[in-house]
C-alpha positions as CSV (number, residue, x, y, z in Angstrom):
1,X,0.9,-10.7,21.0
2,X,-2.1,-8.7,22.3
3,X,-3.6,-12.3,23.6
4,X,0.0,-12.2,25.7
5,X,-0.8,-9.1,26.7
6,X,-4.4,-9.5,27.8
7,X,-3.6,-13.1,29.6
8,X,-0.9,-11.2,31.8
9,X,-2.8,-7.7,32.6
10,X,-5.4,-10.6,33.9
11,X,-3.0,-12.1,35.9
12,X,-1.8,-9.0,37.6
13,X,-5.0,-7.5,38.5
14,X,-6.1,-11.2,40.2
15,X,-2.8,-11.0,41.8
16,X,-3.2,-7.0,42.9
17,X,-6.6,-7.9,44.0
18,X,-5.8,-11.2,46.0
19,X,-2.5,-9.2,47.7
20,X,-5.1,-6.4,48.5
21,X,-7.7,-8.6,50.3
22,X,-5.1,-10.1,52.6
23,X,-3.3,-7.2,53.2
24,X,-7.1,-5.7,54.7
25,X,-7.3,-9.2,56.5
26,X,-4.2,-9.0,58.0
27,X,-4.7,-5.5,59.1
28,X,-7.7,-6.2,61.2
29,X,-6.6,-9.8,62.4
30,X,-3.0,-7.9,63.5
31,X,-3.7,-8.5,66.7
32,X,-4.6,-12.1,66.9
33,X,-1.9,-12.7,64.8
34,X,0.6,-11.1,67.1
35,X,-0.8,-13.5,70.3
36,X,-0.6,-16.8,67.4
37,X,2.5,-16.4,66.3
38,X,4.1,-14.1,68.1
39,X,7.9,-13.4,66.3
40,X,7.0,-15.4,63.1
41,X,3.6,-13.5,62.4
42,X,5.6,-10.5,62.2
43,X,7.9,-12.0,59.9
44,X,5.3,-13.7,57.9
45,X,3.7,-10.2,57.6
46,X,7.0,-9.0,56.4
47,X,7.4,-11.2,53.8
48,X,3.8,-10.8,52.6
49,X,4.7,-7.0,52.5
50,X,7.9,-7.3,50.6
51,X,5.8,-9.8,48.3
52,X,2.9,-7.2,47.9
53,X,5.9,-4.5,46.8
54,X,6.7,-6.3,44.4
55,X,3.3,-6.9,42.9
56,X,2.4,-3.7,42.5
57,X,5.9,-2.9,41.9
58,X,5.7,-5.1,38.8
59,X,2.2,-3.8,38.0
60,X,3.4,-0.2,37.5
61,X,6.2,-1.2,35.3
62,X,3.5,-2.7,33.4
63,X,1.3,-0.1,33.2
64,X,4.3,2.2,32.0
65,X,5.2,-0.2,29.7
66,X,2.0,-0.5,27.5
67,X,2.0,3.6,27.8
68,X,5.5,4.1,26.8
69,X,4.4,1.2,23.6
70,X,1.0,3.2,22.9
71,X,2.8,6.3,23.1
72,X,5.2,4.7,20.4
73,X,3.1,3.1,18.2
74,X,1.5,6.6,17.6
75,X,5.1,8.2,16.8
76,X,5.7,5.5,14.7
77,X,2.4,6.8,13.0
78,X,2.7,10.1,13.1
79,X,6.2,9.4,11.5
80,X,4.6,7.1,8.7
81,X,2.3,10.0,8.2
82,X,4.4,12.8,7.8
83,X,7.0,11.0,5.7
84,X,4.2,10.0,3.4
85,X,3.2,13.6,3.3
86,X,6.9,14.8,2.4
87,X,7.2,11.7,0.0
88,X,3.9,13.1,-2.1
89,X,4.6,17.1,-1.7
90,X,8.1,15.4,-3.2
91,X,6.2,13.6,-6.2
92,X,3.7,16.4,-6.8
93,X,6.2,18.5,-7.6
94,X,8.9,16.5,-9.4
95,X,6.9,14.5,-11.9
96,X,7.5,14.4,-15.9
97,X,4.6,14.6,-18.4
98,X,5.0,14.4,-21.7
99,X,4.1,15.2,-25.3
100,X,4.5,13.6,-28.5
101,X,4.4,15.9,-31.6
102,X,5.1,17.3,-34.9
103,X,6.1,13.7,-36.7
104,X,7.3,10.3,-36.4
105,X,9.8,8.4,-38.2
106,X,10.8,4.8,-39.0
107,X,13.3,3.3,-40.9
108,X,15.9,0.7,-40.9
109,X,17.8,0.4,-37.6
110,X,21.8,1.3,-38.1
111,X,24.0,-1.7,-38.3
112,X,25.8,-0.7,-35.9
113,X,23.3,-0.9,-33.2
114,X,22.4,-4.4,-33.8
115,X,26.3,-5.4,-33.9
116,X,25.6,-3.5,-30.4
117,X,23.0,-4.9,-29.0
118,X,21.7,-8.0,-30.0
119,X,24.6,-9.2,-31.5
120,X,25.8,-8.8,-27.8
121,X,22.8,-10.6,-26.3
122,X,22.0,-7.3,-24.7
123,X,18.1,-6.7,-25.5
124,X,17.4,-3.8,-23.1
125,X,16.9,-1.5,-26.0
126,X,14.3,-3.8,-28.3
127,X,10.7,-4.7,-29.0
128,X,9.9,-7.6,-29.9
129,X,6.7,-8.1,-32.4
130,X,4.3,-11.1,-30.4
131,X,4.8,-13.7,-32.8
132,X,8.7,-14.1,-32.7
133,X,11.1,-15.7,-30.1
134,X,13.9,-13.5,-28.3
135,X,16.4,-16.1,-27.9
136,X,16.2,-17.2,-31.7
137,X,16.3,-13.2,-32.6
138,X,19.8,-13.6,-30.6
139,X,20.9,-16.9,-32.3
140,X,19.7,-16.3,-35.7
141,X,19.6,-12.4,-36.3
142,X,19.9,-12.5,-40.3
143,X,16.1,-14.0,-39.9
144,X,14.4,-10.6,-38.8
145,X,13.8,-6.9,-39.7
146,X,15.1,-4.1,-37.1
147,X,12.8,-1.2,-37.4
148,X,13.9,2.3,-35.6
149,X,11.0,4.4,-34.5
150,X,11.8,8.1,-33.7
151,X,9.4,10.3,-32.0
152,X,9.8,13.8,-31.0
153,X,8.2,15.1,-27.8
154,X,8.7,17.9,-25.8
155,X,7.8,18.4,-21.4
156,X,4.3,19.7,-20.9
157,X,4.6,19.4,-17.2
158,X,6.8,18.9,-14.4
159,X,10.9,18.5,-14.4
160,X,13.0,17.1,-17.3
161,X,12.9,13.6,-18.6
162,X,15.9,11.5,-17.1
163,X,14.5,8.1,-18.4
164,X,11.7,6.3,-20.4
165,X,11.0,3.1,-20.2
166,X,8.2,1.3,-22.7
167,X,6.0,-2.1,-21.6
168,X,4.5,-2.5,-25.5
169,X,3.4,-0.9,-27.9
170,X,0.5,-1.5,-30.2
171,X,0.5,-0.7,-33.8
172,X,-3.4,-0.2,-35.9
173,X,-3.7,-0.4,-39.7
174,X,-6.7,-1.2,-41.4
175,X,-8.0,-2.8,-39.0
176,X,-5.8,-5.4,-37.6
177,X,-3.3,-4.9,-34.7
178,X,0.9,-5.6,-34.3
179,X,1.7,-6.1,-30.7
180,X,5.2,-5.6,-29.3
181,X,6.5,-6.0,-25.8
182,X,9.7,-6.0,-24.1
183,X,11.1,-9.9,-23.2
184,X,13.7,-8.4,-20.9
185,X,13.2,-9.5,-17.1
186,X,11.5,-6.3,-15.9
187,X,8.8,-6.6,-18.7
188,X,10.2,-2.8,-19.7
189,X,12.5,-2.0,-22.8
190,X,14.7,1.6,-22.7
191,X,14.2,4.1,-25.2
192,X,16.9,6.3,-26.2
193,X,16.7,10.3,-25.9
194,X,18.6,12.2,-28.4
195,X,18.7,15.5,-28.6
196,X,18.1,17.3,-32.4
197,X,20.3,20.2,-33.0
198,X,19.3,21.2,-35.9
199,X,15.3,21.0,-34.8
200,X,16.0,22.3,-30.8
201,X,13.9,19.2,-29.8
202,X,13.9,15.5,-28.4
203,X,13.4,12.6,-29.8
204,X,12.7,9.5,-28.3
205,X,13.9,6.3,-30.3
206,X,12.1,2.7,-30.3
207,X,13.6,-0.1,-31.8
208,X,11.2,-3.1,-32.9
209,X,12.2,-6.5,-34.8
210,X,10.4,-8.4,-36.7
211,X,10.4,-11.1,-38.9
212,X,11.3,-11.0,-42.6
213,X,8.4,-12.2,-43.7
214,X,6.4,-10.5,-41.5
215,X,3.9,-8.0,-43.2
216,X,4.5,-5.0,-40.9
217,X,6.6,-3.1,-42.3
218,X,7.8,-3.1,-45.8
219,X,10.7,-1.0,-47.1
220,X,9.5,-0.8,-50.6
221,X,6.0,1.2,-50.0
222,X,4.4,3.2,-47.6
223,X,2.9,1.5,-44.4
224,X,-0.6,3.1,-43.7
225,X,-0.4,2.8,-39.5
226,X,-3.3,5.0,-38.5
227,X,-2.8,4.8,-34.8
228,X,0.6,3.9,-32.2
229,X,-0.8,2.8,-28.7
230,X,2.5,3.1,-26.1
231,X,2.5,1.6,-22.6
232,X,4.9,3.8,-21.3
233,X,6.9,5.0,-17.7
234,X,9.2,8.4,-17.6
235,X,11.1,9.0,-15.1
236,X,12.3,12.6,-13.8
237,X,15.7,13.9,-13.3
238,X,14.8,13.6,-9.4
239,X,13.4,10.1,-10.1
240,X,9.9,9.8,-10.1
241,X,8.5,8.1,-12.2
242,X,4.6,8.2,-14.2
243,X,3.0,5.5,-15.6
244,X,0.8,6.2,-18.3
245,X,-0.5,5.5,-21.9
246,X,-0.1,7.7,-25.0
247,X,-1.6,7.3,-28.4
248,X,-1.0,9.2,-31.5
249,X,-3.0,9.3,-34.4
250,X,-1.3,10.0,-37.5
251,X,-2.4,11.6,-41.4
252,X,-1.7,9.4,-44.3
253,X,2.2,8.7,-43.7
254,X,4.8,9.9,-46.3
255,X,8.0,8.2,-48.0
256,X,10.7,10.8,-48.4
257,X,13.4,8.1,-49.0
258,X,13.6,4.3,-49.6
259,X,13.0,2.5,-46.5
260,X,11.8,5.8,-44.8
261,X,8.2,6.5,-43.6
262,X,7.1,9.8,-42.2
263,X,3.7,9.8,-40.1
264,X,2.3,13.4,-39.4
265,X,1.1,13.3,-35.4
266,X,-2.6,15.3,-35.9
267,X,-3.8,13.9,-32.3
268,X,-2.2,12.6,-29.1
269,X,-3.9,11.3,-26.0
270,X,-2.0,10.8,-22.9
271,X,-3.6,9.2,-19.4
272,X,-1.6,8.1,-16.2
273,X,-2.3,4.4,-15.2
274,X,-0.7,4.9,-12.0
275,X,0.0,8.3,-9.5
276,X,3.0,9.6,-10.0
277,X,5.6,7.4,-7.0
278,X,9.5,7.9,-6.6
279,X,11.3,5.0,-7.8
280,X,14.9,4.0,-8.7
281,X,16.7,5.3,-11.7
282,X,18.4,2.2,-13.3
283,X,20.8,2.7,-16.5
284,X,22.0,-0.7,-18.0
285,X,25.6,-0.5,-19.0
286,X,25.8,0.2,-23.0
């Protein structure tokens, strides 16, 4: 396009320049032109005129032309600009941080949930451990262990929590890792947010499977997990949306009831992988 553009501001100026040379010719050859060709010099003058009009005619609307599309281009900027500045005031102020504390749980998921879920080939609200197969957890669910994971966590900064999504997680106990990770198209599983009465606090709720003969997680004993790495994205009410990583680090865990492991949280760590941005709140159907 600005090739175009060059090739015909070259043309016109030739043109302009060509048009004004004869037209200084013409001017001091009038006379001899007038005794040459008497009537038809005038009207060949006439036409050149007319001709000359509408070169520079067409010259000007040029000129206007690339104004009026400079002139635009830096609205169009000045537009981009400003909405980007309203878009990050927006952001800034309408973000949601937060914090894991006090304790988490994990126990057997309820029943009811798989018959909900994966029972219903809906897997928006599952983990998956690395080693297992989503489709055969669908087709053949008597095969694995569904683990619930419930954290409580509270808003440190910014607006209240609408949504949060998690990308994987990452289990550590004596040295050897358990990956998880959502198989759903968007690479992101939901976690539930329930509110606890009783405790006047949230609780976010993870639910992993694994396979039965898995040695993650055994009802029977305590599990020793000394550290939960989460890859994780909340979204405000407003809708923006922080991606970060958190990582708690737990005291020896406890086993209140059969089946039931309590982990005291003595550290979190929380840092943002990417600046805060506004996206799209998106709630599957349950």
């Amino acid at each position: 396009m600005k090739k175009y553009e060059t090739r015909l501001a070259i043309i016109l100026l030739i043109v302009s320049i060509c048009v004004l040379s004869l037209s200084i010719l013409f001017l001091i050859l009038g006379d001899e032109l007038a005794i040459m060709f008497d009537v038809i010099g005038i009207r060949i003058a006439a036409l050149f005129i007319s001709f000359a009009a509408f070169c520079s005619t067409s010259a000007f609307s040029y000129l206007i032309y690339r104004h009026n599309k400079t002139i635009s281009r830096v609205n169009d900027d000045i537009n981009k600009r400003a909405e980007s500045f309203r878009e990050l005031q927006f952001v800034s102020s309408n973000y949601s941080i937060i914090e894991f504390k006090d304790r988490m749980l994990m126990y057997p998921e309820s029943d009811r949930y798989i018959n909900k879920y994966i029972k219903q080939h809906n897997i928006d609200y599952h983990l998956f451990a690395s080693d297992i197969n989503y489709y055969d957890v669908i087709a053949n669910p008597e095969n694995y262990d569904f683990i619930t994971l419930k954290i409580p966590f509270e808003v440190v900064e910014g607006k209240v929590v609408a949504n949060i999504k998690i990308n994987k997680l990452r289990f550590e106990r004596d040295g050897v890792n358990y990956y998880f990770a959502s198989n759903d198209d968007s690479k992101e599983s939901i976690a539930f947010i329930l509110y606890d009465e009783y405790a006047k606090q949230k609780n976010m709720i993870v639910n992993l499977v694994v396979a039965k003969h898995s040695d993650f997680y055994n009802y029977n004993q305590i599990n020793n997990f000394s550290k939960l790495k989460i890859y994780i994205k909340i979204t405000s009410l407003l809708g923006v949306e922080v991606k970060g990583v958190s990582e708690l680090y737990f005291t020896i865990p406890e086993d209140t009831n059969p089946g039931i492991n309590i982990y005291l949280i003595n550290a979190f760590y929380f840092r943002l992988s990417d600046m805060p941005v506004i996206g799209k709140l998106h709630f599957p159907e349950k």
